[in-house]
C-alpha positions as CSV (number, residue, x, y, z in Angstrom):
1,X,100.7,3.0,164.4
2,X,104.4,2.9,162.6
3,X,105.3,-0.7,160.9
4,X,107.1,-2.9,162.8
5,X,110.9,-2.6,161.0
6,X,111.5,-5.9,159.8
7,X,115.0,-7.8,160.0
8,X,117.9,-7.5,158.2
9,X,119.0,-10.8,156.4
10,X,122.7,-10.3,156.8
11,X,124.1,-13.4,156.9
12,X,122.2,-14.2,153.1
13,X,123.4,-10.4,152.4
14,X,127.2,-11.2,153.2
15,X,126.9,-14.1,151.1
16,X,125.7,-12.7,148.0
17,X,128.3,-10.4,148.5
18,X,130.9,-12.4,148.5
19,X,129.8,-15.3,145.8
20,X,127.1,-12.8,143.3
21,X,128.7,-11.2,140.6
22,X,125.1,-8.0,141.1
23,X,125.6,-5.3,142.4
24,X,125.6,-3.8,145.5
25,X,122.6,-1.5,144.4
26,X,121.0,-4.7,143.2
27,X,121.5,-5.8,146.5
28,X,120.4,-3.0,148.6
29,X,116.9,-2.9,146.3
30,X,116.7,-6.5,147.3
31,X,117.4,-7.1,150.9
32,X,115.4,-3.7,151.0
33,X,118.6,-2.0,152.8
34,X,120.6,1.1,152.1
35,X,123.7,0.5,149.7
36,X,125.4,3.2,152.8
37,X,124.7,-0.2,155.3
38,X,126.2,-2.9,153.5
39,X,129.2,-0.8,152.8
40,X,129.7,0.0,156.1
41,X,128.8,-3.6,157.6
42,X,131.4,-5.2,154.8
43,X,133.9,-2.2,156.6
44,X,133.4,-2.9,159.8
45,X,133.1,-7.0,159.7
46,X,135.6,-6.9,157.6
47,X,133.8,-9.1,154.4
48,X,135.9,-10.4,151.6
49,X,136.3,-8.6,148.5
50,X,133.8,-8.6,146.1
51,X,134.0,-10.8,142.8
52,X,135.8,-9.1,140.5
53,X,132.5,-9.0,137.7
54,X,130.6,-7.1,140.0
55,X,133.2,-4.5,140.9
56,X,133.6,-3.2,137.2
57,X,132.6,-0.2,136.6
58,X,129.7,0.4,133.7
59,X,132.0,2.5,131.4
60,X,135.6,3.0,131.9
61,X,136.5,6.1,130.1
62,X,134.5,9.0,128.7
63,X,135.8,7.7,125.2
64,X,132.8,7.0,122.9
65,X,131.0,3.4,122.6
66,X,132.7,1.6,120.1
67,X,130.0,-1.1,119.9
68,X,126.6,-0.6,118.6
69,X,124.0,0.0,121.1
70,X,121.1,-2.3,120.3
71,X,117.6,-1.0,121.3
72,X,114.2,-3.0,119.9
73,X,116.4,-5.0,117.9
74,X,117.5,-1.3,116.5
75,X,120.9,-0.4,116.5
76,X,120.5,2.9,118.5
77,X,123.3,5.1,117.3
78,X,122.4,4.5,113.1
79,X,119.9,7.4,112.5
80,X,119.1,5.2,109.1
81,X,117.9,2.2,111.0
82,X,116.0,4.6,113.4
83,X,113.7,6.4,111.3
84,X,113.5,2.7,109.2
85,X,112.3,1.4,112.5
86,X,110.2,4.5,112.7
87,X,108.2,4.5,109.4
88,X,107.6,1.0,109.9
89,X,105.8,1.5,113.7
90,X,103.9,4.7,112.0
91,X,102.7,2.3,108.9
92,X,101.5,0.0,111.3
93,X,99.7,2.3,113.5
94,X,98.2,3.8,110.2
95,X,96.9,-0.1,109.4
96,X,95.7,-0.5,112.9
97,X,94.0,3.1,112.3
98,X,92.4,2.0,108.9
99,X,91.1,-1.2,110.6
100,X,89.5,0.8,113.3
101,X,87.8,3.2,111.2
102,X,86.6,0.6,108.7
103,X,85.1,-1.6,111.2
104,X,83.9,1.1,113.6
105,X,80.4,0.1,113.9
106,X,81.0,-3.5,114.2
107,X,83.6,-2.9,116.9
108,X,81.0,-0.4,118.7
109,X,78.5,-3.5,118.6
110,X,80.9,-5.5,120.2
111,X,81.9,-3.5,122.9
112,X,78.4,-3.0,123.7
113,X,77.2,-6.6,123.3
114,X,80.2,-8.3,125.8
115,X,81.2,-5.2,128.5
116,X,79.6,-5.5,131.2
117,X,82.0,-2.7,133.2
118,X,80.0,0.7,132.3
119,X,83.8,2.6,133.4
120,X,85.2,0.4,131.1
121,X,82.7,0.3,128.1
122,X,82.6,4.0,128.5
123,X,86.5,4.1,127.5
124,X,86.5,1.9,125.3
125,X,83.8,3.7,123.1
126,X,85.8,6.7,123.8
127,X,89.0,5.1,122.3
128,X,87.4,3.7,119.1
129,X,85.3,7.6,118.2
130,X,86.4,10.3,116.1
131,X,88.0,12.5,118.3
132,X,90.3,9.7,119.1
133,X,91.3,8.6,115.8
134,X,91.9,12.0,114.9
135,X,94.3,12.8,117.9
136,X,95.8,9.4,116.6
137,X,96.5,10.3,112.9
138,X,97.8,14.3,114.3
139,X,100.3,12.2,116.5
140,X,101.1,10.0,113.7
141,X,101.8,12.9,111.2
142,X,103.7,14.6,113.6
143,X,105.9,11.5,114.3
144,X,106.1,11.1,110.5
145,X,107.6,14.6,110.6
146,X,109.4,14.2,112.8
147,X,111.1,10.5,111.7
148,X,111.9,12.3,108.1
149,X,113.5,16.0,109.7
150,X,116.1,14.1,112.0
151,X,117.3,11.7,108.9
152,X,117.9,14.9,107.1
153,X,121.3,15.9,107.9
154,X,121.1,19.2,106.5
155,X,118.8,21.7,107.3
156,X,115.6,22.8,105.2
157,X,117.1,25.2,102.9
158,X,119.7,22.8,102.1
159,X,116.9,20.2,101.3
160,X,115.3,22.3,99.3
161,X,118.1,23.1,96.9
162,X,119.0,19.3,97.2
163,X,115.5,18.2,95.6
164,X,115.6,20.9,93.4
165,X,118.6,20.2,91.6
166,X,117.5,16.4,91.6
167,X,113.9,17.8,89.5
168,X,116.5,20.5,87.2
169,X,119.1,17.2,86.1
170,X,116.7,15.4,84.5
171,X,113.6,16.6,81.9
172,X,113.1,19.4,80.5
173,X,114.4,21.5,82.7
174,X,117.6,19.8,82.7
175,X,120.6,22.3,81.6
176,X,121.7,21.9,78.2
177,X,125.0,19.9,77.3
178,X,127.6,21.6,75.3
179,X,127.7,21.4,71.3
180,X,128.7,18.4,70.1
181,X,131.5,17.6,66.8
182,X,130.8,15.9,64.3
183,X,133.8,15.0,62.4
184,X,134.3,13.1,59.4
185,X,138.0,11.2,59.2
186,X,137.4,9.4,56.2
């Protein structure tokens, strides 16, 4: 048997229209309508225009953002703060790591001793066992990797002959300085 279609709500639709600054999406996903049948009820009753916050568009121009985009308190388009918010979620995951490995059996008594779900205490012994901490410190090494290749701007070779020359400047491998003059003007 098909659901009975329930009723559209457009007298509270028109007035969201008129007085909300969301937009008409929002308001399609929440009167549970097509944005196509506001539009074209707004057309053909003839609703007043929308407030003019709602009618801007996201972007205005394909020109680049100017301000920083801030993502989990990160500003998303400095690859520095990235990878610094990177490391710092890997070292983290490494502690939670070392914690679970350290404590392993006690945590294994616990699980045992308070879950009564056998679905549940059966994943959860899965989670804490050795296969799963290793797939956890593989994905952690790879993130690592990955986190130090994409602050490099330059490619591999280029690192290379970067830390090498570092090593050669200083010690005993350092090149030698030219001769030196000793004069006497007295």
């Amino acid at each position: 048997m098909a659901d009975e279609k329930k009723p559209i709500d457009w007298p509270s639709i028109r007035s969201d229209w008129s007085q909300s600054d969301k937009s008409i999406r929002w308001l399609a996903d929440w009167y549970q309508v097509s944005e196509s049948a506001i539009r074209k009820k707004a057309k053909q009753e003839g609703w007043p225009d929308r407030p003019e916050k709602a009618r801007k568009p996201v972007r205005t121009s394909d020109a680049p953002r100017t301000e920083p985009v801030m993502m989990a308190g990160v500003d998303a388009t400095d690859p520095e703060q990235i990878v610094g918010k990177g490391h710092n979620l890997i070292f983290r995951l490494l502690d939670e790591l070392d914690a679970t490995t350290t404590h392993h059996t006690q945590l294994a008594e616990m699980i045992e001793a308070h879950e009564e779900d056998p679905r549940r205490r059966a994943a959860m012994m899965k989670a804490i066992e050795l296969p799963g901490r290793a797939n956890v410190i593989k994905a952690l090494a790879t993130a690592f990797k990955t986190w130090n290749e994409a602050q490099a701007p330059e490619g591999k070779k280029a690192q290379r002959q970067a830390n090498a020359e570092k090593v050669a400047a200083a010690g005993r491998f350092a090149p030698r300085g030219g001769p030196k003059l000793a004069v006497n003007n007295g």
